[in-house]
C-alpha positions in Angstrom: -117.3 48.7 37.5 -117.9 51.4 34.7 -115.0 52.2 32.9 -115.1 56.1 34.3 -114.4 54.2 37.7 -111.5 52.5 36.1 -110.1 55.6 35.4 -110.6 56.9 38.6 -108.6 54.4 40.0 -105.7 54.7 37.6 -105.8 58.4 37.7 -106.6 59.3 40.8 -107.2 63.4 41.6 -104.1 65.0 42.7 -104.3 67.9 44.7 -101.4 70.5 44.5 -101.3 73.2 46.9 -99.0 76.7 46.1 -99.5 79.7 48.5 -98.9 83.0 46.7 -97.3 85.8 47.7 -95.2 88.7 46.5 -93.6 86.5 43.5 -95.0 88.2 40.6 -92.1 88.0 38.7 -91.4 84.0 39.8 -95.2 82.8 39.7 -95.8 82.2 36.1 -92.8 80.0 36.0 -94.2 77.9 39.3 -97.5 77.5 37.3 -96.7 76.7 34.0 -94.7 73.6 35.4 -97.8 72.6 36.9 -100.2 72.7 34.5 -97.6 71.3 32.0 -97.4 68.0 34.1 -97.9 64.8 32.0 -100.3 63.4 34.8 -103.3 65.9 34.2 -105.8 64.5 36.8 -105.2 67.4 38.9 -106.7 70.1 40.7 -104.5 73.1 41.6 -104.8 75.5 44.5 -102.9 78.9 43.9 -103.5 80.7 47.5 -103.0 84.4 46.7 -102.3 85.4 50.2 -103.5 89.3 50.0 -100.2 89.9 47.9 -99.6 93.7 47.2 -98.5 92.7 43.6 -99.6 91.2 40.2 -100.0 87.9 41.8 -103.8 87.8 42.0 -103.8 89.1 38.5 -101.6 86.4 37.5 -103.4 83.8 39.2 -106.7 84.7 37.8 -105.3 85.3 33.9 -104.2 81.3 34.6 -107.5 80.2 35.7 -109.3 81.6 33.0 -107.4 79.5 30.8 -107.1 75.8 32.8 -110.1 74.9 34.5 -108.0 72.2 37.1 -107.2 75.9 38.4 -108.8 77.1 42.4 -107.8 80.1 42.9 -108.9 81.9 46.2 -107.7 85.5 47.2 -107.4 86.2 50.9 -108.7 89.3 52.3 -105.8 89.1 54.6 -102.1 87.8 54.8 -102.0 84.9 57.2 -99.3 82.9 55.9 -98.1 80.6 54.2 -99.6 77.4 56.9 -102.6 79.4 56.7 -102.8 79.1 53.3 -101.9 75.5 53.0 -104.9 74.5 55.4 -107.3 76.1 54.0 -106.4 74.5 50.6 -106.2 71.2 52.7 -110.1 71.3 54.0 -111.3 72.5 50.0 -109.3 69.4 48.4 -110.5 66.8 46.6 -107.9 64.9 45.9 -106.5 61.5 46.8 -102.9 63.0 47.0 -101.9 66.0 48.1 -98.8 67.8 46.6 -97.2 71.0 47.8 -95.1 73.5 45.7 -93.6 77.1 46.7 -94.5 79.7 44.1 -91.1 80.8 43.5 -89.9 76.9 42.6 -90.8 74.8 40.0 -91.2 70.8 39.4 -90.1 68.4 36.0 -92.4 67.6 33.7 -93.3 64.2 34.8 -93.2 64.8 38.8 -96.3 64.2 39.8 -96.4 61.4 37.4 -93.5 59.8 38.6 -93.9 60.1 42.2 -97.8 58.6 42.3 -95.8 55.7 40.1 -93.6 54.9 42.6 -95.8 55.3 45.6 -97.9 52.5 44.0 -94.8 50.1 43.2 -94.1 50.3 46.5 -97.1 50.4 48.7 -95.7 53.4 50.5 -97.5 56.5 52.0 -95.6 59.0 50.7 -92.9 60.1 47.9 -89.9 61.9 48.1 -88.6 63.1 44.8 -84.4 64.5 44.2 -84.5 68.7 45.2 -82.0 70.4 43.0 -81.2 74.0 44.7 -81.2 77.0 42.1 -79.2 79.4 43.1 -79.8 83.5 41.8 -77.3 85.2 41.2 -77.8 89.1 41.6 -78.3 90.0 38.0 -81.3 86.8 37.5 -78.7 84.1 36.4 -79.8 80.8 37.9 -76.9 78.5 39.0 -77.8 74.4 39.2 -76.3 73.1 42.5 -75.2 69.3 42.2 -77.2 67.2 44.6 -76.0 64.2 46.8 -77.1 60.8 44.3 -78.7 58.7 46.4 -79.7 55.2 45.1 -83.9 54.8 44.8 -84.6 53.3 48.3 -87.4 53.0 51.1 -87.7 53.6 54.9 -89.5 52.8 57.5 -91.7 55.9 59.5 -88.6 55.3 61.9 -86.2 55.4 59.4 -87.3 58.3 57.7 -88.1 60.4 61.2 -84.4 59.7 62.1 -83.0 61.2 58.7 -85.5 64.2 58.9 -84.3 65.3 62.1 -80.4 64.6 60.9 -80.8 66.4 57.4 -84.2 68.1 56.3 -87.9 68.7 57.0 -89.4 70.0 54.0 -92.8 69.5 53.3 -92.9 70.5 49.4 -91.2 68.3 46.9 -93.4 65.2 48.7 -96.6 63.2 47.4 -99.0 61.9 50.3 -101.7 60.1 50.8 -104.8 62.3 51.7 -105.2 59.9 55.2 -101.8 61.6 56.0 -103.3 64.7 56.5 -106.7 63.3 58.4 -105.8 64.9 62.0 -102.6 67.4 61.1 -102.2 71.1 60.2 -99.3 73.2 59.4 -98.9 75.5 62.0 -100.2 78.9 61.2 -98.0 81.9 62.7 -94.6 80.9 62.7 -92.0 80.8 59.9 -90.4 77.2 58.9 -94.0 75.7 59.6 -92.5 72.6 57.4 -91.0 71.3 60.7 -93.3 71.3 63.0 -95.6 68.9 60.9 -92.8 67.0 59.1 -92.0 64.6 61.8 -95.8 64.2 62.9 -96.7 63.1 59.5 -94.0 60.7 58.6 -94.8 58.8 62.4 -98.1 58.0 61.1 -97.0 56.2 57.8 -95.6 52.9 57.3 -93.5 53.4 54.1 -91.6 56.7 52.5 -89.8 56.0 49.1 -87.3 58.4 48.6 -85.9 58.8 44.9 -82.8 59.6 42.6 -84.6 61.6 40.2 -84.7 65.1 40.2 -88.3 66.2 40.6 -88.0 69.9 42.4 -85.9 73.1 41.6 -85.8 75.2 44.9 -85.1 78.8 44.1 -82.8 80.0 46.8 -83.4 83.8 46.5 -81.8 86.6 48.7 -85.5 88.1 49.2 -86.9 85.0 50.4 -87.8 84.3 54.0 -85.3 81.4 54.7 -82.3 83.4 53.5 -82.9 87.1 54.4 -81.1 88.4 56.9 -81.6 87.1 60.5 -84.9 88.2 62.5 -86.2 87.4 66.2 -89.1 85.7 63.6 -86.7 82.6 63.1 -86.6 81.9 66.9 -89.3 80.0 65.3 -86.8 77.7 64.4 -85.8 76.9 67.9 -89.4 76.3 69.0 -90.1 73.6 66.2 -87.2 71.6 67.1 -88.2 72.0 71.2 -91.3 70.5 70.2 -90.5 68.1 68.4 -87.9 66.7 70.4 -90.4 66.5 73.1 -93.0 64.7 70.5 -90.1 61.9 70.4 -89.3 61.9 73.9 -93.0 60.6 74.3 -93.7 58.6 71.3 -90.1 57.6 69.8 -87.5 57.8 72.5 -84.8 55.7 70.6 -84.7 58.6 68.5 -83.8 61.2 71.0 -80.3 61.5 70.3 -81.6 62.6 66.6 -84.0 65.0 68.0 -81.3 66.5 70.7 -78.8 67.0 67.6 -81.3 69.2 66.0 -82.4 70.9 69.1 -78.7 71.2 70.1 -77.9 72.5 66.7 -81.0 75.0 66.4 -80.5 77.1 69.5 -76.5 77.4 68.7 -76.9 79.0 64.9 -79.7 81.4 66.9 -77.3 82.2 69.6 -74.7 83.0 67.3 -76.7 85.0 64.9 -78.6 87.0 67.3 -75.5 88.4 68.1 -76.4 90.6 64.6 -79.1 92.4 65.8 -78.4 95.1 68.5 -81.9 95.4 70.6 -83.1 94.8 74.1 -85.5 92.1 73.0 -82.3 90.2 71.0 -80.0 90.2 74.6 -83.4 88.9 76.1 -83.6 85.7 73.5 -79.7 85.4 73.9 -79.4 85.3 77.5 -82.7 82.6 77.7 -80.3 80.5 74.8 -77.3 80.7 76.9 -79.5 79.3 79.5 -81.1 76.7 77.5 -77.5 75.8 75.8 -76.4 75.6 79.4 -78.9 73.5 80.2 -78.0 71.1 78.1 -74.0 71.1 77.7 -73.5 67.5 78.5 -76.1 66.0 76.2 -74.2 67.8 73.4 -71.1 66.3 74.8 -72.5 63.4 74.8 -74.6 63.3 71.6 -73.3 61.0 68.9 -74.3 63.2 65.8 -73.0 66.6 66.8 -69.4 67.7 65.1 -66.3 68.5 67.4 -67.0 72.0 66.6 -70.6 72.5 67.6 -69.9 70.9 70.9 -66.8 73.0 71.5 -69.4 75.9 70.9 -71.9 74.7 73.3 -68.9 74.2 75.7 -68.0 78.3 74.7 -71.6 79.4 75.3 
């Protein structure tokens, strides 16, 4: 073995995915903390999704000055799972990464993350997400995160927490093979989801860590916390699905995945209440059904607080 094989296989390529658009004024930050990563085996995608703004500019001034830089420019807005797949069949890479271009990532992420992948034998990393809150005039306000000592799950394990707490994809290093027969799903909002679970039931081992690794920018603008649209009935359908994905393949998990499902349709019922059209009383009175439907699993489930069941109970 030559010694550029060595390297190879101590720095292995790293592929980081960031779909692009309308963030002109977050971008550069995004970028320089990935370029600015001590691990520099890296090739980075920056998807400009047919942004109306600087982006593309932006993207292109960046590659002109690191060559690790791919930068494609869509002809038309597809989406951010759009954008991720096509990033997906171009990359390289060993490990895949995935960053939003309003966030940002330490220094050392990447480094740390492939570190403890390889101490543990595991299929994927999950790093500490501190939220950023922006405040009206730009100032940035550093939520405190829940400290969670450095552990590792089993695929089980870490489906079961997904589905009780979060299903991000970003903030996450995987192993290529992870991503061998999945794709986001293009169309929909919250596309993180509807792969999460699928992609954790193929693995063995997920470490998770107590290291801050991510800053997530939570932003009035942005799509999670604008105001409410029939678009995040998108929501409800991702946790449908995926409770019926562990009805057939995990069904000592269903409890977990009726929580969520449970859960999702109630915050939809109550918030559609908010918009005053036809089509909003058509998604309400199919929910009510739905809830309806299934009152006495919520009753019954072991995860879901006294007061969401006394609001499937109201419904």
């Amino acid at each position: 073995m030559n010694t550029k094989e060595v390297k190879q296989m101590e720095k292995p390529l790293i592929s980081i995915v960031i779909p692009v658009y309308k963030v002109e004024k977050y971008l550069p930050k995004c970028i320089e903390s990935i370029i600015g990563q001590t691990y520099e085996n890296l090739e980075i995608f920056l998807v400009d999704d047919c942004s109306p703004d600087g982006c593309g500019a932006i993207c292109d001034s960046y590659a002109g000055k690191d060559v690790r830089i791919r930068v494609i420019h869509r002809e038309k807005n597809a989406g951010a799972a759009a954008a991720r797949n096509l990033s997906i069949e171009r990359a390289k890479g060993e490990y895949l990464f995935f960053a939003d271009s309003d966030d940002w990532i330490a220094r050392d992420t990447i480094e740390v993350l492939l570190k403890k992948m390889r101490e543990y034998d595991a299929d994927c990393c999950v790093g500490g997400c501190v939220t950023v809150l922006e405040g009206a005039d730009g100032k940035l306000t550093y939520q405190k995160r829940k400290r969670v000592p450095e552990h590792c799950k089993t695929a089980r394990e870490a489906m079961e927490r997904l589905l009780l707490h979060e299903s991000a994809a970003w903030n996450r290093l995987y192993r290529r093979e992870a991503f061998e027969k999945l794709r986001f799903s293009e169309g929909r909002i919250n596309d993180d989801e509807a792969i999460a679970l699928r992609l954790y039931a193929n693995m063995e081992r997920i470490v998770f860590l107590d290291q801050d690794t991510y800053y997530y920018r939570k932003r009035k603008d942005s799509i999670t916390t604008s105001a409410f649209s029939l678009k995040q009935l998108d929501c409800v359908k991702n946790s449908r699905e995926n409770l019926n994905f562990i009805r057939k393949n995990n069904p000592d998990l269903i409890p977990a995945a009726e929580f969520k499902y449970i859960k999702t349709m109630l915050w939809a019922y109550v918030n559609l209440y908010r918009l005053k059209t036809k089509e909003a009383s058509r998604a309400r009175a199919e929910l009510r059904h739905a809830i309806r439907k299934n009152r006495r699993r919520a009753l019954q489930n072991p995860h879901l607080g006294i007061a969401l069941k006394a609001l499937a109970v109201l419904v």
